[in-house]
N, C-alpha and C positions, 0 to 999 in steps of 0.2 A: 038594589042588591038585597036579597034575600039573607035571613039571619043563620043561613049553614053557610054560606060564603063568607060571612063577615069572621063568624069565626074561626073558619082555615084559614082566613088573614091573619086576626091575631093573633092564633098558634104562631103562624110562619114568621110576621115580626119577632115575635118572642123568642124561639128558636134560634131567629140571623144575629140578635143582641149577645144570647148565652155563646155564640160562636166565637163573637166578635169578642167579647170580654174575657173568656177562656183563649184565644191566641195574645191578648194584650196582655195578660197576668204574665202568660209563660216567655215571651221577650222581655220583658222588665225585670225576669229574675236572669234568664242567659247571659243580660248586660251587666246583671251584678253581679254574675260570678266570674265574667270577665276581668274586672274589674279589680276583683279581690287578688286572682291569680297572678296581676300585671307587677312584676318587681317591684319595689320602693327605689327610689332615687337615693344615693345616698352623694354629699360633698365629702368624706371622710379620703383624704388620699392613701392612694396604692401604699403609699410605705407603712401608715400605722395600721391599712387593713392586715399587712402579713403576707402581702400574696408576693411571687415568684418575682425579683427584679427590683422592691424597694425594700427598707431594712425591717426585719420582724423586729413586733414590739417582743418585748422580756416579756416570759413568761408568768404568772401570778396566782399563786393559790385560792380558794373559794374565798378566802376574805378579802385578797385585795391585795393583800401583800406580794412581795416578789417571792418567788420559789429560790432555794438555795442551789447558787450554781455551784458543778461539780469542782469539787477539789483539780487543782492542776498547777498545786506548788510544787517548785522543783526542791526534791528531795535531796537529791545528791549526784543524781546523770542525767539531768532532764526529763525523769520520768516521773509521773505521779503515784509509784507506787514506792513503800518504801524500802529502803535496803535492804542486805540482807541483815546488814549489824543492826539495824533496830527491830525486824518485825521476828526474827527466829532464837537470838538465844535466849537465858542458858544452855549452852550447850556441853558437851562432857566428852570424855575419850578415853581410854588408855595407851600408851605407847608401848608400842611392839619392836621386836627387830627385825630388820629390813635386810638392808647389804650386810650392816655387822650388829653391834646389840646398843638398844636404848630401851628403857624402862621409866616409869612413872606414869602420872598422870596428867590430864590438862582439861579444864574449866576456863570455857570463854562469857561474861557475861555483861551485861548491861548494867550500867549504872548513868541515867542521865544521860548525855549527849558523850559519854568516853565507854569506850569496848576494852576490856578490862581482861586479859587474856593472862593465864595461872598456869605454872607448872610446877610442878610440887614432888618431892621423893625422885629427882632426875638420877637417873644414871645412865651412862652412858660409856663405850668401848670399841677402839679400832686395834684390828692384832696387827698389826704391820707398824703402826707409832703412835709413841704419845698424842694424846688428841686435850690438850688445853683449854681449845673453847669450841664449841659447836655454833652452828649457823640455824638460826629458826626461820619458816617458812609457814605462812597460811596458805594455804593451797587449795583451786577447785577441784584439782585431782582427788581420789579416792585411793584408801589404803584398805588392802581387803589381808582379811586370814585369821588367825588364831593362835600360837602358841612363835608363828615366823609369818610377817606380810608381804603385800606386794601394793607398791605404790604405782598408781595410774596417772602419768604424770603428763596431764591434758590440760586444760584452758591455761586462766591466769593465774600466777603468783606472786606475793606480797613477801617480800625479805622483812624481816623484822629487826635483824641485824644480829651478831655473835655475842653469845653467854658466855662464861666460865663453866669449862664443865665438868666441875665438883661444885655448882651453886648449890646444889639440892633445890631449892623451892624459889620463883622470879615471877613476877607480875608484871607487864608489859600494859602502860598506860595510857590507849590511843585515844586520840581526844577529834570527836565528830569524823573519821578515818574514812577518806572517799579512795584511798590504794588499793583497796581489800579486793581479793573476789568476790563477786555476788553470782552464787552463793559459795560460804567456804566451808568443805568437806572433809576437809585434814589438815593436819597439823604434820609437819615432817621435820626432821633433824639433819644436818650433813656436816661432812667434816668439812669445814671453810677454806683449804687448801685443798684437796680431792675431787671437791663436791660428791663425794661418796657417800651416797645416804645412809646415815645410821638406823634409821628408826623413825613411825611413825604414830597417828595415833587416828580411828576415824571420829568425826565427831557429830554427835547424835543430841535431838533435844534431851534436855533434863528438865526435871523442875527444879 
């Protein structure tokens, strides 16, 4: 064999090595990136992973601790949100005439777990008869107007029961009061044998 043959030999060996070593390098990475992509196995059961069907773990803030679950003490109707006697008054009004005349003012407000409801400089009038005592009412209805009202006399109402009425000034001292309307928007007066309303009052936040 002459020395130009031998060396297109060992070119050509050399060549069929680099082939053969460049296809071995690039299977040996394809099976490792198999490899990598293949899930992890886990024994952790369906119920503490969370998934649809067994019971999710509580949830837990970055440190570790549990998260605060939401509020969902019953207030006062089963709902979590609170009444209207704790989350709105002070509330204020004055009283107007209605069907006949009442005058004064009234102040509902909070103190602690009692709703503390004031009426103050009362007056009150029926022209057909002596009128004794008046009947008090919390009311979700609405009393609109200005100098003469008009009572909208719609959802629920809370009797508060009959005053004297030449009291002038009465404080009504309801203690945790789940009767009330939520929400209450007026205050009304009637004569307790008529039911003929004297007068009302609307009532608005104050401070």
């Amino acid at each position: 064999m002459t020395g130009a043959r031998r060396r297109w030999l060992f070119a050509a060996v050399v060549v069929l090595a680099l082939v053969v070593a460049v296809v071995a390098w690039r299977t040996i990475q394809a099976e490792r990136s198999i490899e990598v992509a293949q899930p992890t196995v886990t024994s952790t059961p369906l119920a503490e992973q969370g998934v649809q069907g067994g019971t999710r773990v509580s949830p837990s803030n970055t440190l570790g601790a549990p998260a605060p679950v939401p509020d969902t003490e019953d207030h006062a109707d089963g709902s979590p949100i609170d009444p209207w006697w704790r989350r709105v008054p002070p509330v204020a009004g004055d009283l107007m005439p209605i069907d006949r005349f009442a005058a004064g003012h009234v102040r509902i407000a909070r103190t602690g777990e009692h709703l503390l409801v004031t009426i103050s400089g009362l007056r009150v009038a029926s022209y057909d008869s002596e009128l004794p005592e008046v009947r008090v009412l919390l009311s979700e209805g609405t009393v609109v107007g200005e100098r003469r009202g008009y009572w909208t006399r719609n959802g629920e109402d809370d009797d508060l029961g009959t005053i004297p009425s030449d009291v002038g000034s009465i404080t009504f001292d309801l203690e945790a009061p789940r009767g009330i309307p939520d929400p209450v928007r007026s205050l009304v007066l009637l004569d307790p044998d008529s039911d003929e309303v004297l007068g009302g009052a609307a009532l608005i936040p104050t401070d």
